[in-house]
C-alpha positions in Angstrom: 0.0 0.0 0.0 1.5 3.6 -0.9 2.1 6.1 1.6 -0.5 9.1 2.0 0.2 12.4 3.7 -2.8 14.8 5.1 -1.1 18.2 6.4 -2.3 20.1 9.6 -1.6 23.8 9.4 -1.1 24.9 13.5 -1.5 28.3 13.8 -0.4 30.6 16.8 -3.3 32.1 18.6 -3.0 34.7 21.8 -6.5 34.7 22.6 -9.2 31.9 22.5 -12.2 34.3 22.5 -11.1 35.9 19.4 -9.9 32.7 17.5 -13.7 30.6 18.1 -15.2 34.1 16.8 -12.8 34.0 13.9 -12.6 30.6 12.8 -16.4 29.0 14.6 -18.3 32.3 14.2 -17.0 33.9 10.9 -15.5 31.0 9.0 -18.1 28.6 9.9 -15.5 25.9 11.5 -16.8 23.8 14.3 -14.0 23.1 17.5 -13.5 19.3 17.3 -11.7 19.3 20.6 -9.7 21.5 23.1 -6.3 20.5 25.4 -5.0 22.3 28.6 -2.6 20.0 30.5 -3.9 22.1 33.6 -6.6 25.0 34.0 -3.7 27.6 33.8 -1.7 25.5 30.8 -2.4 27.2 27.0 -4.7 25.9 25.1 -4.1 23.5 21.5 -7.7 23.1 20.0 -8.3 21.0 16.6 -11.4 23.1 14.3 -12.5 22.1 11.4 -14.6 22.4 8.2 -15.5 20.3 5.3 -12.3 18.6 5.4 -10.1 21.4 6.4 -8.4 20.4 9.9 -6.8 23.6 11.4 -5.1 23.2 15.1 -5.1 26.7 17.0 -2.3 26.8 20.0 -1.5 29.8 22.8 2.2 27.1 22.9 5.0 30.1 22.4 6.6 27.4 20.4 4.1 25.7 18.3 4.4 28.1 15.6 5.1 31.6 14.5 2.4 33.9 14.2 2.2 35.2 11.0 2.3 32.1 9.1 -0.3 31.0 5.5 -2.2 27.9 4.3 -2.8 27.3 0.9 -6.5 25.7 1.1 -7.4 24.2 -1.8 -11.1 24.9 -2.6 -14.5 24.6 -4.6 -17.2 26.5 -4.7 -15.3 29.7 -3.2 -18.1 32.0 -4.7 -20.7 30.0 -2.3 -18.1 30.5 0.4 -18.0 34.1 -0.1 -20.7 34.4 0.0 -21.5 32.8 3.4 -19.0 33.8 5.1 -19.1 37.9 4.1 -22.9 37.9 4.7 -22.7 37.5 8.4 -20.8 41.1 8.4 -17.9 40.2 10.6 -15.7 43.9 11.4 -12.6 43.1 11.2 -12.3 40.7 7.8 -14.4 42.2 4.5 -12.2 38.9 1.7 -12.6 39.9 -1.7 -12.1 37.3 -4.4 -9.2 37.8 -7.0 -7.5 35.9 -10.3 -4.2 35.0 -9.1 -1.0 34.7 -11.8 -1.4 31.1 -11.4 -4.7 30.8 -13.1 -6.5 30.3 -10.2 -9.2 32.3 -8.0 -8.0 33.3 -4.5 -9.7 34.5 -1.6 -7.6 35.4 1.3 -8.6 35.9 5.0 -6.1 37.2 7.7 -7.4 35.9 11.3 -6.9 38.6 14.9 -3.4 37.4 14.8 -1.8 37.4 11.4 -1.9 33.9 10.1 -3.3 33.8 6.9 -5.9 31.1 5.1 -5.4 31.3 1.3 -8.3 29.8 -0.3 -7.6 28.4 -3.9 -10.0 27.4 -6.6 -7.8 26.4 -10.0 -10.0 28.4 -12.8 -11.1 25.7 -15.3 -10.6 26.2 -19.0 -13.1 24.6 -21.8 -12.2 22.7 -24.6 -8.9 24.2 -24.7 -9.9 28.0 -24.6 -7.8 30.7 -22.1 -9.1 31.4 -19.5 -9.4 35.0 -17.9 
């Protein structure tokens, strides 16, 4: 049997009120599970979406904050859509055409790290896209 590899971005957070309103209320991710190895210890918390497993950690040395996924996608419009109609402050994503023929919509959450949604444009019966 060949090997297969599933990657699991960790981002950095500082604050777990403002990650489960970025990622659960605005991105529409559900928290799979939560770790403390005490009531004073950080937290590391697994959320997820559709597929996408993200792990969130207050560990000073889990990650760097600051740090992009590539994610890639279908059916971003439909996710735009959702996602900009519950009018979240701080994060307004627009949808652009990338060099790589690809549509990308990029969301930066409260502490820098960066999701990078990427849906490959599709070309028919040989025509250019654009």
């Amino acid at each position: 049997m060949p090997a297969t590899f599933h990657a699991i971005p960790i981002f950095r957070i500082f604050d777990v009120a403002k990650a489960q309103e970025f990622y659960v209320g605005f991105l529409g991710f559900r928290v799979d599970w939560e770790h403390r190895f005490d009531e004073t210890a950080p937290l590391y918390m697994q959320v997820s979406r559709d597929g996408l497993l993200l792990h969130l950690s207050e560990h000073h040395g889990d990650a760097c904050p600051g740090s992009t996924a590539v994610v890639q996608t279908t059916g971003l419009e439909a996710y735009h859509r959702e996602i900009t109609a519950k009018g979240y402050r701080f994060m307004r994503p627009g949808i652009e055409v990338a060099p790589w023929n690809a549509r990308v919509m990029e969301v930066i959450d409260p502490f820098g790290n960066r999701l990078r949604f990427n849906e490959p444009i599709e070309t028919l019966r040989g025509a250019p896209s654009g």
